[in-house]
C-alpha positions in Angstrom: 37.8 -59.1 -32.2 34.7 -59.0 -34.7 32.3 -56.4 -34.7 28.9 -56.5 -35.4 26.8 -53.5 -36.4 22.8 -52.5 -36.0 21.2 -52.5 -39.8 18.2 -50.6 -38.6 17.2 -48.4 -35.6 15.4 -50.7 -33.5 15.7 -54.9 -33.5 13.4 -56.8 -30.8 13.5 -61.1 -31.0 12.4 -63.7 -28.1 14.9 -66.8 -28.7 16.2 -69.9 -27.1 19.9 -69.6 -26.6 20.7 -72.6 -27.9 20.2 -70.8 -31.2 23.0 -68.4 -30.2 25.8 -69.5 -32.6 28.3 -66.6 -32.1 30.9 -66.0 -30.3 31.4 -62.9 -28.2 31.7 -59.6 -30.7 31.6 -56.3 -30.2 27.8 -54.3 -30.5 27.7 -50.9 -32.2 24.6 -50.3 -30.7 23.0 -50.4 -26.9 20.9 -53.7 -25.9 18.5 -54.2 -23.0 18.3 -58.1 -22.3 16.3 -59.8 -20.3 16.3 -63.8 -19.4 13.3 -65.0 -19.3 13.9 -68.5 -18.2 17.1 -70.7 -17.5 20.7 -70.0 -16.0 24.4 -69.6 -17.2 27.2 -67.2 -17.5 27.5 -64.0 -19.5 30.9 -62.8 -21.2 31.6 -59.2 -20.7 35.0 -57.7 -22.3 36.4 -60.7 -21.3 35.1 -61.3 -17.8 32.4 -63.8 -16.8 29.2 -63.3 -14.4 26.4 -65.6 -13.6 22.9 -64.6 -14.4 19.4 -66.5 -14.0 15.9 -66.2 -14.5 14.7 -62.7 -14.4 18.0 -60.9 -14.2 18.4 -57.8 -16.5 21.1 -56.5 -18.4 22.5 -53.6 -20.2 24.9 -53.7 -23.2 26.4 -50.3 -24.3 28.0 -50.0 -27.8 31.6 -50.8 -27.6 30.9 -53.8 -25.8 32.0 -57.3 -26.1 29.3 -59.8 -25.1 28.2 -62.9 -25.4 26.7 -66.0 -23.5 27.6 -69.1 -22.2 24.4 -71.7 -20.6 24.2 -73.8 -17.6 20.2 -75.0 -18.2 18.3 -74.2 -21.4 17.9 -70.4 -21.5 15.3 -67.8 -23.0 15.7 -64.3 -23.3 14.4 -61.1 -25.1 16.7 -58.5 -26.6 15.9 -55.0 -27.3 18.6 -53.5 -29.1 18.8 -49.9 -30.6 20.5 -46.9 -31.3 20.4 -43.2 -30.5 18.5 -42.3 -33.5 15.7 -44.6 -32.6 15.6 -43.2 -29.2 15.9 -39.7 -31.0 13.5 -40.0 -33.2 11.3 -36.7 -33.4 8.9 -35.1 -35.4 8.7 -31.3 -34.5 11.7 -29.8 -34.4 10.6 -28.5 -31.0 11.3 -31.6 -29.1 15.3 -31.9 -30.3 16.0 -30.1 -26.7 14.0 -31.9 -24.8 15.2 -35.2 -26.1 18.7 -34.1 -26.4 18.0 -33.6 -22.7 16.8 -36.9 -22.0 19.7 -38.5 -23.7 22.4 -36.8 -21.8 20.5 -38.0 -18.4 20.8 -41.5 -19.8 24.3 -41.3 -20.0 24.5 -42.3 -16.4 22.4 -45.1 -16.7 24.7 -46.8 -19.9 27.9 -45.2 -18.5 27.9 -45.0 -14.8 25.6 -48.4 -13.4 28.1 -51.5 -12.6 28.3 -52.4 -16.2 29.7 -55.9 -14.7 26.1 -57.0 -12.8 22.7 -57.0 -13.7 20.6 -54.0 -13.1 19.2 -54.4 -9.1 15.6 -53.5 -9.3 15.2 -52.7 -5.5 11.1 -53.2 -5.9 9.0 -55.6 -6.6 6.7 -53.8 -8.3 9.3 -52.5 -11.1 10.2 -56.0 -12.0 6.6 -56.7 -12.4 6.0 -53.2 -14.7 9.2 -53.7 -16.8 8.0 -57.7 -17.5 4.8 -56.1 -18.5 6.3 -53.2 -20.5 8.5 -55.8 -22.5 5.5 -58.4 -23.1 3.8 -55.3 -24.4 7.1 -54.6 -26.8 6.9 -57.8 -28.3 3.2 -57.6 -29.3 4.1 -54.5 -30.5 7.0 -55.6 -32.5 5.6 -58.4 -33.7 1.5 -57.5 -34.9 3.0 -54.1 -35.9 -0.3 -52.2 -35.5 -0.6 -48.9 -36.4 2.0 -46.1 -34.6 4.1 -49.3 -33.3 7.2 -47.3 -33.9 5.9 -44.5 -31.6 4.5 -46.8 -29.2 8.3 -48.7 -29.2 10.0 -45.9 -28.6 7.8 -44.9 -25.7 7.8 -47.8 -24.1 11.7 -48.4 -24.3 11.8 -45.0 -22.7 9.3 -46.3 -20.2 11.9 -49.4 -19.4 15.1 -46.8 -19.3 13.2 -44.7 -16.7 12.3 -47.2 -14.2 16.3 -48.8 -14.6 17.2 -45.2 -13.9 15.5 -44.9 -10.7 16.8 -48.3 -9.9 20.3 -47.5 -10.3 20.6 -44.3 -8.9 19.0 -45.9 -5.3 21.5 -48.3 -5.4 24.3 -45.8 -6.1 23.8 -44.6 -2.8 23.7 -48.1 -0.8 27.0 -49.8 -2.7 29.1 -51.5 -0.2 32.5 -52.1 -0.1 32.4 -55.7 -1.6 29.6 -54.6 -3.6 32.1 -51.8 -4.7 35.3 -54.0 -5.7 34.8 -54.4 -9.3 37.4 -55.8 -12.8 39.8 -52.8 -13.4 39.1 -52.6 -16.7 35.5 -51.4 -15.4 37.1 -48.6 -13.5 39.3 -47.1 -16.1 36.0 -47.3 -19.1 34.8 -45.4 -16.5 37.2 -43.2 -16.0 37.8 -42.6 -19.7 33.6 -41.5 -19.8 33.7 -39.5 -16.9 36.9 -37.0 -18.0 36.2 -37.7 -21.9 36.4 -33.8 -21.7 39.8 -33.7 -20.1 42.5 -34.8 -22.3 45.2 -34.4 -19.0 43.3 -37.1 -17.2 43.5 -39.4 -20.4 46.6 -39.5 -20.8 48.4 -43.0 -20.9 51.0 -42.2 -17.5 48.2 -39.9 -16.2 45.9 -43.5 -16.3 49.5 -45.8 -15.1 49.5 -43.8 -12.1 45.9 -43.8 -11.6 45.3 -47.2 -11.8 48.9 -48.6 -10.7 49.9 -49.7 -14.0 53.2 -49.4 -15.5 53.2 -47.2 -18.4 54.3 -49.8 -21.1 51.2 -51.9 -20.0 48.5 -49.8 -20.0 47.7 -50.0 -23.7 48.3 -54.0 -23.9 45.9 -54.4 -20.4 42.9 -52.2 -22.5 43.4 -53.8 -25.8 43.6 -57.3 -23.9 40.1 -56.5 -22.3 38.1 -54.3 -24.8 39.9 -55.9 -27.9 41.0 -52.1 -29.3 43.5 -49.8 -28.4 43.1 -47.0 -25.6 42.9 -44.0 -28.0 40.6 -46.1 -30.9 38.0 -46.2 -27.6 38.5 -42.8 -26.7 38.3 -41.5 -30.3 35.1 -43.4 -31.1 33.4 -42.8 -28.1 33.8 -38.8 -28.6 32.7 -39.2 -31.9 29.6 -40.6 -30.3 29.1 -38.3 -27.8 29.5 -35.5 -30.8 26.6 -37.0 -33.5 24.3 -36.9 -30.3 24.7 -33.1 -29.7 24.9 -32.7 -33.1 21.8 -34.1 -33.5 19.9 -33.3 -30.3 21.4 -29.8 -29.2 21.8 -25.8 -31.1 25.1 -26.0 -29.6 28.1 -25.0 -32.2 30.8 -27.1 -33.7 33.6 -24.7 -31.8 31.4 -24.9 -28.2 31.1 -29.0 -28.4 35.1 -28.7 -29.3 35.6 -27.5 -26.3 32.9 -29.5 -24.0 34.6 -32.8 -25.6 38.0 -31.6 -25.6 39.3 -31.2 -28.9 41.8 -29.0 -29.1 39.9 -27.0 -31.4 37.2 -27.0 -33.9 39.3 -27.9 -36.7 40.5 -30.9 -34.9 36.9 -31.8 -34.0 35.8 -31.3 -37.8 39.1 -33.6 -38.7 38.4 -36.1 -36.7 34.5 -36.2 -37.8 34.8 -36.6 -41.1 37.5 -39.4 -41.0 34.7 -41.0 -39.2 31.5 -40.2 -40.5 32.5 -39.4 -43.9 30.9 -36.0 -44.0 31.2 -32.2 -42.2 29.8 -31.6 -38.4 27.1 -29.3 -40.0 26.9 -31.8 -43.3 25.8 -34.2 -40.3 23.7 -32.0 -38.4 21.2 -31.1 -41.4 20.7 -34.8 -42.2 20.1 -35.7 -38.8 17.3 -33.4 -38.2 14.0 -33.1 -40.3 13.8 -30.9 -42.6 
């Protein structure tokens, strides 16, 4: 499976899918899309869903999307990373964004990742169509303090999905409920990323009624990667964001994360990222 990474903190484009010419890859970086006008199907990790005019969705990295039309289809894409979202410029508001990042967690990692968002009122569809028609003229005139105003108004669009998803957590039915397999063991792996018992390949067999020989071909059939690249990569992630956003020390995010110590953490970190946990942490915050 290709992968395709973000070359700068925040990308926003309005195009006719027709002028989509790649196949599904996998995203390094999170993307709100939104269609504007036309109908099709959307390829998620390998599973198909319908989506139409109006429908919302949300891409976290890791990924593997792409789009297939019915009738001729627009759509806007947001797409960014963490450090756009964490962008700050008093060293006072690290916590609070740190904060706000770990809350969004749920929102990327815990919202049926196989529908679109359900946006129980009418009036939220109506602010987020603003709120993106307001990105683009943003994007595109790039008046003065566009970057701030971008990353307010993405934060804008990531509250109101919040709100949406948590009042729809609570009114799931049970068809609503039965979901791909591979959807439940992602998350799975995000919810006990901190307990290394519960990731365990006859821990997840068991779990999921799997044999234990097939658990690593059914992940790397649906995510195109192995089970412990996923796992690996996404506690790296999870580590550069409290790195970056949190005065917590290299020894106590060990132990949140589940390394089985800091010098496995730091091991693992810089096989990755190329420098030290702390080496990261100064260049990720201003001086």
């Amino acid at each position: 499976m290709e992968h395709k990474a973000l070359h700068q903190p925040f990308e926003l484009y309005v195009s006719d899918m027709e002028h989509w010419q790649e196949r599904p890859l996998i995203y390094h970086f999170f993307e709100i899309v939104q269609i504007l006008e036309g109908s099709g199907t959307r390829l998620v990790n390998n599973n198909t869903f319908t989506y139409k005019k109006g429908c919302i969705f949300l891409f976290t990295p890791l990924d593997c999307r792409g789009f297939e039309t019915k009738t001729p289809t627009r759509f806007c894409s947001i797409r960014f990373s963490e450090v756009f979202l964490g962008q700050y410029r008093h060293a006072a508001d690290r916590e609070r964004i740190g904060h706000w990042l770990k809350q969004l967690e749920h929102l990327f990692y815990h919202h049926n990742r196989f529908r679109e968002i359900l946006i129980q009122q009418p009036g939220d569809c109506q602010m987020i169509t603003t709120l993106i028609h307001n990105m683009i003229g943003e994007y595109e005139q790039k008046p003065s303090y566009h970057e701030q105003n971008l990353q307010h108004l993405v934060t804008l669009i990531l509250n109101i999905l919040v709100r949406n998803v948590h009042d729809h957590a609570d009114t799931v039915t049970g068809e609503e409920a039965t979901e791909p397999l591979i959807n439940g063991m992602l998350l799975h792996i995000r919810q006990h990323i901190s307990d290394p018992e519960k990731l365990r390949v006859d821990y997840l067999a068991q779990h999921f009624n799997l044999s234990v020989n097939y658990v690593g071909e059914y992940f790397r059939k649906f995510t195109g990667e192995s089970l412990q690249q996923y796992i690996t990569q996404y506690k790296i992630r999870l580590v550069q964001q409290r790195l970056a956003y949190s005065n917590l020390t290299v020894s106590q995010i060990a132990g949140e994360l589940g390394f089985s110590d800091e010098s496995h953490l730091s091991r693992q970190f810089r096989k990755h990222n190329g420098v030290s946990p702390l080496e990261y942490r100064k260049n990720a915050r201003p001086a």
